[in-house]
C-alpha positions in Angstrom: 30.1 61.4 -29.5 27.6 58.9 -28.5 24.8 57.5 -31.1 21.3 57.1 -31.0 21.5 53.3 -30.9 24.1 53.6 -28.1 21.6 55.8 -26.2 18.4 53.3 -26.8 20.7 50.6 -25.9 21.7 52.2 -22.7 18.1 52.9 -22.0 17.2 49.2 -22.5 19.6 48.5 -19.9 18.4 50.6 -17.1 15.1 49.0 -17.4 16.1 45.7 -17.1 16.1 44.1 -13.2 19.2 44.0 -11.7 18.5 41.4 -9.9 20.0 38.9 -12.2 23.8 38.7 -13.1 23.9 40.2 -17.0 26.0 37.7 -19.3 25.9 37.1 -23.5 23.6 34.7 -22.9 20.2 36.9 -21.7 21.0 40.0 -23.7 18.6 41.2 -26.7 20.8 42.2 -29.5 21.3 44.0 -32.5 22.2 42.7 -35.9 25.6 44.0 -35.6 26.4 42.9 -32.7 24.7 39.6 -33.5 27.3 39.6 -36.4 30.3 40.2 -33.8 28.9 37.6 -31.2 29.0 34.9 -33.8 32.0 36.3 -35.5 30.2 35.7 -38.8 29.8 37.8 -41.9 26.6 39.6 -43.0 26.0 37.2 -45.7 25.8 34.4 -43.5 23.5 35.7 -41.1 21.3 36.5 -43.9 21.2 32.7 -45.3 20.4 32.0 -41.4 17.7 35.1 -41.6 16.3 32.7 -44.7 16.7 29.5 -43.2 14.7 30.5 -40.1 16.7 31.9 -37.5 14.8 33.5 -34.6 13.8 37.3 -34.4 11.9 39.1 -31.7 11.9 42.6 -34.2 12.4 43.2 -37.5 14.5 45.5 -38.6 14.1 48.5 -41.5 15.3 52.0 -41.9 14.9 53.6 -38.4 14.0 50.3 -36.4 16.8 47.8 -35.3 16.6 44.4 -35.5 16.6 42.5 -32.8 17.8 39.2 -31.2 17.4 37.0 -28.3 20.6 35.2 -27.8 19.4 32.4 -25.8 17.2 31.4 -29.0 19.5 31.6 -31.5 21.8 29.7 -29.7 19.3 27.1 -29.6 18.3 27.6 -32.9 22.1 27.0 -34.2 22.4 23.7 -32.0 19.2 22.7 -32.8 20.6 22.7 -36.7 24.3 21.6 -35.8 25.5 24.8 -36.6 28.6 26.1 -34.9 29.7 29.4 -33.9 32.9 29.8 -32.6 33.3 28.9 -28.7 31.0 26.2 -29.2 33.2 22.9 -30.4 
C-alpha cells in the first residue's frame, strides 16, 4: 500500500519540467531521505539542523521537512564536512 508521503511526493514530481535530466543533485527532499542520502544518523543531522544547515520547510506533525540538496551540499563543503562519496 502506498503512503501519503509517497503520493505528495509523486505529486511533486509531475509538476516539475521535464525538460531537465532529474539527478540527487536538484531534488527537494525529506528528512528521511536526507538521512539516507548522507548515510548519517538522525542525531547528526540534528547537530547540523543546530549548527545551521539549510531548510526550505520546516517540518512538525503533519508537515515534512524539507531540503534542497544542492544547498546542503554547499552548506557541508562550505564547513569541510564530508558525506560519504565526497573524499
Amino acid at each position: 500500500m502506498k503512503t501519503s508521503n509517497y503520493l505528495r511526493q509523486a505529486k511533486r514530481r509531475s509538476h516539475r519540467p521535464t525538460t531537465e535530466k532529474s539527478n540527487w543533485q536538484d531534488k527537494i527532499i525529506g528528512k528521511n531521505h536526507l538521512i539516507s542520502v548522507l548515510d548519517i544518523n538522525r542525531a547528526q543531522l540534528e547537530v547540523w539542523l543546530k549548527s545551521g544547515m539549510p531548510v526550505l520547510k520546516t517540518g512538525n506533525h503533519g508537515n515534512e521537512w524539507e531540503f534542497d540538496l544542492v544547498a546542503v551540499k554547499a552548506w557541508l563543503q562550505s564547513n569541510h564536512l564530508n558525506h560519504p562519496g565526497e573524499a
